[in-house]
C-alpha positions as CSV (number, residue, x, y, z in Angstrom):
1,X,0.0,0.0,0.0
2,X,1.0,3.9,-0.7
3,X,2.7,5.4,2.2
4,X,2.2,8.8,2.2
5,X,3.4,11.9,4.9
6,X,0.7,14.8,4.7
7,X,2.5,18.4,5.2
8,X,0.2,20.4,7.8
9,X,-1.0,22.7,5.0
10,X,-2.9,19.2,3.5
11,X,-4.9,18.8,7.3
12,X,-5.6,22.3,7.4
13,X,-7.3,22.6,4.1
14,X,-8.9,19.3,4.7
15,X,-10.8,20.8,8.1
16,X,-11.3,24.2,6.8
17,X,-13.0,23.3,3.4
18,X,-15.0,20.7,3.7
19,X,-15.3,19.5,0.1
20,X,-11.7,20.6,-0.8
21,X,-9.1,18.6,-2.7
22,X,-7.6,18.4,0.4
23,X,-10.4,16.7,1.9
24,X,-10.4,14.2,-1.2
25,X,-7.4,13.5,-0.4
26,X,-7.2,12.7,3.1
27,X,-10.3,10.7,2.5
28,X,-8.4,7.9,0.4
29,X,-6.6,7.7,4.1
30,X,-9.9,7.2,5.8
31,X,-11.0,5.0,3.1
32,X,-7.7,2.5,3.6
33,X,-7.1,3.5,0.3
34,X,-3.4,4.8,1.4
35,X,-1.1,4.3,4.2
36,X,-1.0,7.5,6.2
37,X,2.1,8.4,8.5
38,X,2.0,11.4,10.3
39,X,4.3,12.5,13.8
40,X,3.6,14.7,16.5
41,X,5.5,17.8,15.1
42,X,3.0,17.7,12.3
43,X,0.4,17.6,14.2
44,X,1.5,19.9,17.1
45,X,2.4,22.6,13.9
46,X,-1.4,21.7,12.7
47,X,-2.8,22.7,16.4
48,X,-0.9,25.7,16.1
49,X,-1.8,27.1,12.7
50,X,-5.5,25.8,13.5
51,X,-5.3,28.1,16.7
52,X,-3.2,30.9,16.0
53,X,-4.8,31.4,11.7
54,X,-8.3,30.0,12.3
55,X,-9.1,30.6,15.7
56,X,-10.3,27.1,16.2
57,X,-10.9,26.2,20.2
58,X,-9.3,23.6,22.2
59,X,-12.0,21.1,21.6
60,X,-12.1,21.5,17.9
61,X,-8.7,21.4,17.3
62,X,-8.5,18.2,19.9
63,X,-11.0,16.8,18.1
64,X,-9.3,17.2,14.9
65,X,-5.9,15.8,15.7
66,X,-8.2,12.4,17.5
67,X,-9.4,12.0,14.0
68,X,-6.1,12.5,12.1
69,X,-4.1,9.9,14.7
70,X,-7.1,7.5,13.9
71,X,-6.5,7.6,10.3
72,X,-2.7,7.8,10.2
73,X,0.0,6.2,12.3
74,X,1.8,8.6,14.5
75,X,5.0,8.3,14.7
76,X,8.1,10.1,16.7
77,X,11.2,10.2,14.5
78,X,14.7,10.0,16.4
79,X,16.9,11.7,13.6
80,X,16.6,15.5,12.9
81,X,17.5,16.7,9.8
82,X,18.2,20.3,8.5
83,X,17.9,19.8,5.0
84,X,15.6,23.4,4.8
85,X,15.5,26.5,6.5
86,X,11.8,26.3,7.9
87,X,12.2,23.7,10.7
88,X,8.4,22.7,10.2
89,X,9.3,21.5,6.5
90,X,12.4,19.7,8.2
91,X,10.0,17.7,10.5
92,X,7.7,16.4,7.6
93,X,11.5,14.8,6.3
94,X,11.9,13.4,9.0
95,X,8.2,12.0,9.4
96,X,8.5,10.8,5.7
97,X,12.1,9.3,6.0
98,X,10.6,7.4,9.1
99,X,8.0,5.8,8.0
100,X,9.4,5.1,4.6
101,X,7.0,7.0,2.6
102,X,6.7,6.7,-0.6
103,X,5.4,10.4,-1.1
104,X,5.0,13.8,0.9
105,X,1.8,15.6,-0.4
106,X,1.7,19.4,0.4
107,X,1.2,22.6,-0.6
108,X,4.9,23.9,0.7
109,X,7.2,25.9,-2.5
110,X,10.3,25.1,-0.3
111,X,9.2,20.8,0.0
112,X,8.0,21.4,-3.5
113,X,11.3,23.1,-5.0
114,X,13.1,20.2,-3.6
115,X,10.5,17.8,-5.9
116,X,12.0,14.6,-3.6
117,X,14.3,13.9,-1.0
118,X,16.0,10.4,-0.4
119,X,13.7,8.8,-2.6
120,X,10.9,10.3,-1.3
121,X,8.2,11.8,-4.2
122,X,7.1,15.2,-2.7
123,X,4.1,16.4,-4.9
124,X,0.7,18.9,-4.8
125,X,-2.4,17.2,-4.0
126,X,-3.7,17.9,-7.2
127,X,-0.7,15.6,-8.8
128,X,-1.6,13.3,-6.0
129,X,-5.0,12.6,-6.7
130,X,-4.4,12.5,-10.3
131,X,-3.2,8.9,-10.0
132,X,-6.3,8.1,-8.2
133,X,-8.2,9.6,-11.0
134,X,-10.0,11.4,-8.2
């Protein structure tokens, strides 16, 4: 099965618009369709953008994460890299090189100039659903 590492811009788009791409694709993840790896600096960076852009409350953004470490397997990576400036873009790496994705889907021009690291396909989600004709 796909694994796949979701940048926090992917959840965020997902929650806020309901109907979104994004949402499409985090749905293949609910579906089983992919294998979805996530860690707890993605989601802690998600909390925080949900808070500090969005407002969201402590029990939405609870809430939200529940749902995400449902879907995806959460995972705490032991080696840091500093491959880019932006430390948050560093920690999806890491999450990626973890769990041996196969992909990291976001939104990011810095993850997206780098177009793959070790391997690793980093792609928008319109390029990733494209290949599940969604």
């Amino acid at each position: 099965m796909l694994k796949v590492v979701f940048d926090t811009n992917v959840y965020i788009s997902a929650f806020i618009s309901p109907g979104s791409r994004a949402e499409d694709a985090y749905l293949l993840a609910v579906d089983g369709k992919i294998k979805l790896y996530t860690s707890v600096a993605i989601l802690t960076e998600t909390a925080k953008k949900l808070r500090e852009k969005f407002l969201w409350d402590d029990v939405k953004i609870t809430a939200a994460l529940k749902q995400i470490s449902k879907v995806a397997t959460v995972l705490k990576p032991v080696n840091r890299l500093n491959v880019l400036s932006d430390a948050p873009d560093n920690r999806v790496l890491e999450c990626a090189k973890e769990a041996g994705a196969y992909l990291i889907v976001t939104g990011d021009k810095h993850l997206l100039d780098l177009k793959q690291y070790e391997g690793i396909g980093i792609t928008r989600i319109a390029g990733f659903l494209y290949s599940f004709k969604i």
